[in-house]
Short mmCIF file of the C-alpha atoms (twelve columns), coordinates in Angstrom:
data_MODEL
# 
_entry.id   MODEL 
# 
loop_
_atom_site.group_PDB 
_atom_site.id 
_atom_site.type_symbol 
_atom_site.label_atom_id 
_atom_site.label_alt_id 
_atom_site.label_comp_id 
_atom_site.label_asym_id 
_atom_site.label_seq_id 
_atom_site.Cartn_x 
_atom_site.Cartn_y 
_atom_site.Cartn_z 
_atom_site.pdbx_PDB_model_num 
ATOM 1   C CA . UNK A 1   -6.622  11.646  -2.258  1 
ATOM 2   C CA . UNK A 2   -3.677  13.884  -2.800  1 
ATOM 3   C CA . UNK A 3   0.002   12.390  -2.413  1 
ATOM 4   C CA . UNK A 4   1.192   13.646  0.338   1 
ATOM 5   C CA . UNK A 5   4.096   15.392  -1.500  1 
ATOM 6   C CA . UNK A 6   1.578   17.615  -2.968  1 
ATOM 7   C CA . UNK A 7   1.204   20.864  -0.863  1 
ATOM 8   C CA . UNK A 8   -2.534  21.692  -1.691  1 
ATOM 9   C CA . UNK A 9   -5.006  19.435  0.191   1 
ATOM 10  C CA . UNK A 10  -7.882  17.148  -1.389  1 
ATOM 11  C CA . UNK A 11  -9.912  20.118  -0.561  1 
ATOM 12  C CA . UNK A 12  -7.709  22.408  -2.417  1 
ATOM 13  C CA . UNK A 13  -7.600  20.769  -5.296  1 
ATOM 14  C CA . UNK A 14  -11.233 20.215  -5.701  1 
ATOM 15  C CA . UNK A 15  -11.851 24.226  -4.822  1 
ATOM 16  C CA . UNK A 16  -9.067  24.862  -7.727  1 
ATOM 17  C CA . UNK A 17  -10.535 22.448  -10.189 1 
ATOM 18  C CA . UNK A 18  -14.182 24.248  -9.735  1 
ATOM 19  C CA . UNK A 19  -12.832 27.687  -9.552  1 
ATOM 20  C CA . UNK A 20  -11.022 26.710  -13.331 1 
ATOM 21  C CA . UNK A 21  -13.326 28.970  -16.095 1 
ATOM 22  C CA . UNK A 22  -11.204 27.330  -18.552 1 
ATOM 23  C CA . UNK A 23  -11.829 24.369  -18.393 1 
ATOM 24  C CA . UNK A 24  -13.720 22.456  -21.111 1 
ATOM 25  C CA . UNK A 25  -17.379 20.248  -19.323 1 
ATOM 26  C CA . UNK A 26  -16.211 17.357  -20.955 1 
ATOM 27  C CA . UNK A 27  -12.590 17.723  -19.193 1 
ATOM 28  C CA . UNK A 28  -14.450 19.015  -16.147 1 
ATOM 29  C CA . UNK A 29  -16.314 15.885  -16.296 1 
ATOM 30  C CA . UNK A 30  -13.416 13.259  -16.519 1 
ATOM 31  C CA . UNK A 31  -11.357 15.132  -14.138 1 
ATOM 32  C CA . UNK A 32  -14.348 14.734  -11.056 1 
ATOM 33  C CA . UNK A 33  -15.036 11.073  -12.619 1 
ATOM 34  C CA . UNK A 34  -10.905 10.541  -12.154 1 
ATOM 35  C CA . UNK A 35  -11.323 12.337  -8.660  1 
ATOM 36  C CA . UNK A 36  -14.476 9.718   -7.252  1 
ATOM 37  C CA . UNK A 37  -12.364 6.931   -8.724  1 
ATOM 38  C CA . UNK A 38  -9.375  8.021   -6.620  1 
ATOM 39  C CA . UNK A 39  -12.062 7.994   -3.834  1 
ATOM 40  C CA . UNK A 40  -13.422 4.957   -4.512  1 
ATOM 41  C CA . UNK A 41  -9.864  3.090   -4.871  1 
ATOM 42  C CA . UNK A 42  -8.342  4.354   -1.594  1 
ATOM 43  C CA . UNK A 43  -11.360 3.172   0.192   1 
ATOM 44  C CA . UNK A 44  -10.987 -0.089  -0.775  1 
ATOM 45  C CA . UNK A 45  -7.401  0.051   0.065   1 
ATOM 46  C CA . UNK A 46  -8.575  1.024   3.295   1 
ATOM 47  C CA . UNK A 47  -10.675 -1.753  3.822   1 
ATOM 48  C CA . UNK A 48  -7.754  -4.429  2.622   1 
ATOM 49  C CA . UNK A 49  -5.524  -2.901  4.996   1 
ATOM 50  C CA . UNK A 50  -7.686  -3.106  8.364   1 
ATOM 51  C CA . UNK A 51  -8.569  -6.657  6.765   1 
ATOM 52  C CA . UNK A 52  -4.804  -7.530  6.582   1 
ATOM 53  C CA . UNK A 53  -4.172  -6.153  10.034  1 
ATOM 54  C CA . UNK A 54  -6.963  -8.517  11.816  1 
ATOM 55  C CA . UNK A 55  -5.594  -11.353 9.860   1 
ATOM 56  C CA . UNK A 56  -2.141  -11.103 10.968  1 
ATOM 57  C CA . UNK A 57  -3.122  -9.827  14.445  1 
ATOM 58  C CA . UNK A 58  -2.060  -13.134 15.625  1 
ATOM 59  C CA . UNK A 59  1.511   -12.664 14.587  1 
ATOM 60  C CA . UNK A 60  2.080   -9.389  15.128  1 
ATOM 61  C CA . UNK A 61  5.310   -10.241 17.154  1 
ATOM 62  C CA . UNK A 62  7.081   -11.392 14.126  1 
ATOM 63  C CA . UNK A 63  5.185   -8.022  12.151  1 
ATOM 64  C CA . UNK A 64  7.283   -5.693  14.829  1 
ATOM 65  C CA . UNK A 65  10.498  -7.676  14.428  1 
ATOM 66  C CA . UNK A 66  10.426  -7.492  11.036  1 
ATOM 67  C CA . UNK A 67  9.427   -4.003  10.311  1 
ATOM 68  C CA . UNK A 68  12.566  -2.882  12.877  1 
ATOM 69  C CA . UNK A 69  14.663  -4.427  10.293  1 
ATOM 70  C CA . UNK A 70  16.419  -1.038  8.425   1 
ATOM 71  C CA . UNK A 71  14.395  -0.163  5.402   1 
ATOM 72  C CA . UNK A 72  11.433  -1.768  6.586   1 
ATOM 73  C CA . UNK A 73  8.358   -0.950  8.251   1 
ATOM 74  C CA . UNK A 74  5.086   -2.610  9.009   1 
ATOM 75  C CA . UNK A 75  3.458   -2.349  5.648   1 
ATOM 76  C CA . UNK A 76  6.876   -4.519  4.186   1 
ATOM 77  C CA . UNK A 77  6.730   -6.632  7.290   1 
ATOM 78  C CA . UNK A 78  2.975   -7.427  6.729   1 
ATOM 79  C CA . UNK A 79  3.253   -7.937  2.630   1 
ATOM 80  C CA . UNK A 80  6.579   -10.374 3.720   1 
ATOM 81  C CA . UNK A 81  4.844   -12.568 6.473   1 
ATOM 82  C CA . UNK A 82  1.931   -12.847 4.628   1 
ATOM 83  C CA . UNK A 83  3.985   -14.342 1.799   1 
ATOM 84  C CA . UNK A 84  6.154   -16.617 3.199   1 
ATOM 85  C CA . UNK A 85  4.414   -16.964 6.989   1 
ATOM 86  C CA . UNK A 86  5.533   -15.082 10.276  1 
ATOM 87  C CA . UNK A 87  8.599   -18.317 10.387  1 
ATOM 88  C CA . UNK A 88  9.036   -19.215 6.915   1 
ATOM 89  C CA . UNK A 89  8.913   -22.865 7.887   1 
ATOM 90  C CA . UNK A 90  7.712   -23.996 4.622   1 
ATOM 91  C CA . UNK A 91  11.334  -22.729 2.943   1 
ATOM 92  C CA . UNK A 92  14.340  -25.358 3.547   1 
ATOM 93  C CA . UNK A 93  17.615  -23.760 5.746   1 
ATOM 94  C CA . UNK A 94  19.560  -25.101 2.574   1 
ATOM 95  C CA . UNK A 95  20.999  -23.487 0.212   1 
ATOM 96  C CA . UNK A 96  21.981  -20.551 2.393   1 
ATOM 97  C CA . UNK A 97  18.163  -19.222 1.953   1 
ATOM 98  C CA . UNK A 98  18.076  -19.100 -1.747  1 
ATOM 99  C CA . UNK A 99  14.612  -20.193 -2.304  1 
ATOM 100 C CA . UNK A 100 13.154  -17.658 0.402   1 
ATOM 101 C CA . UNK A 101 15.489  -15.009 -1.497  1 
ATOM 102 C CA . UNK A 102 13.524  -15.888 -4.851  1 
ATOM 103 C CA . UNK A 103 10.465  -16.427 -3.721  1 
ATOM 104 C CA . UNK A 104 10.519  -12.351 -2.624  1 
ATOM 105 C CA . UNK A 105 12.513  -11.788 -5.624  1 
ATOM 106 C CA . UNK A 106 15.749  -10.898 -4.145  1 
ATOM 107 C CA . UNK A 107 17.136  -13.848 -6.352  1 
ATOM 108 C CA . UNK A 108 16.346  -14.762 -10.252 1 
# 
């Protein structure tokens, strides 16, 4: 729930936000609504992740190769082969790769 920049845990910043005295209900209110949504929303991004990991289970040759690329890592290699497919066959060689390029937006 926290980024993981932050140095208080999920658990620490619940504990702080119900030790606050200060704090207006109403405030209290929209910050623990705020708080489930946050719940709610990595949950589901959860879920899409496992789902995007079984679908490209078969190709997860081309997901290693890719993420060993420098400033890549599985996450980019997943998002990129589920784009443009774990060979890119449907872009044409010409053009030195130009429509690939704008097609991830490397290229306007």
């Amino acid at each position: 729930m926290a980024h993981e920049r932050l140095r208080a845990t999920p658990e620490q910043l619940c504990d702080a936000l119900g030790a606050c005295t200060e704090l207006k209900p109403v405030y209290r209110r929209l910050l623990k609504m705020t708080l489930e949504h946050l719940q709610i929303l990595e949950q589901q991004i959860g879920q899409l992740d496992q789902e995007l990991a079984t679908l490209l289970h078969p190709h997860q040759d081309a997901v290693q190769r890719l993420a060993e690329v420098p400033g890549f890592g599985v996450d980019s290699a997943q998002q990129i082969i589920a784009e443009v497919g774990p060979a890119a066959a449907t872009f044409p060689s010409d053009a030195a790769g130009d429509h690939l390029n704008i097609r991830l937006g490397l290229l306007h």
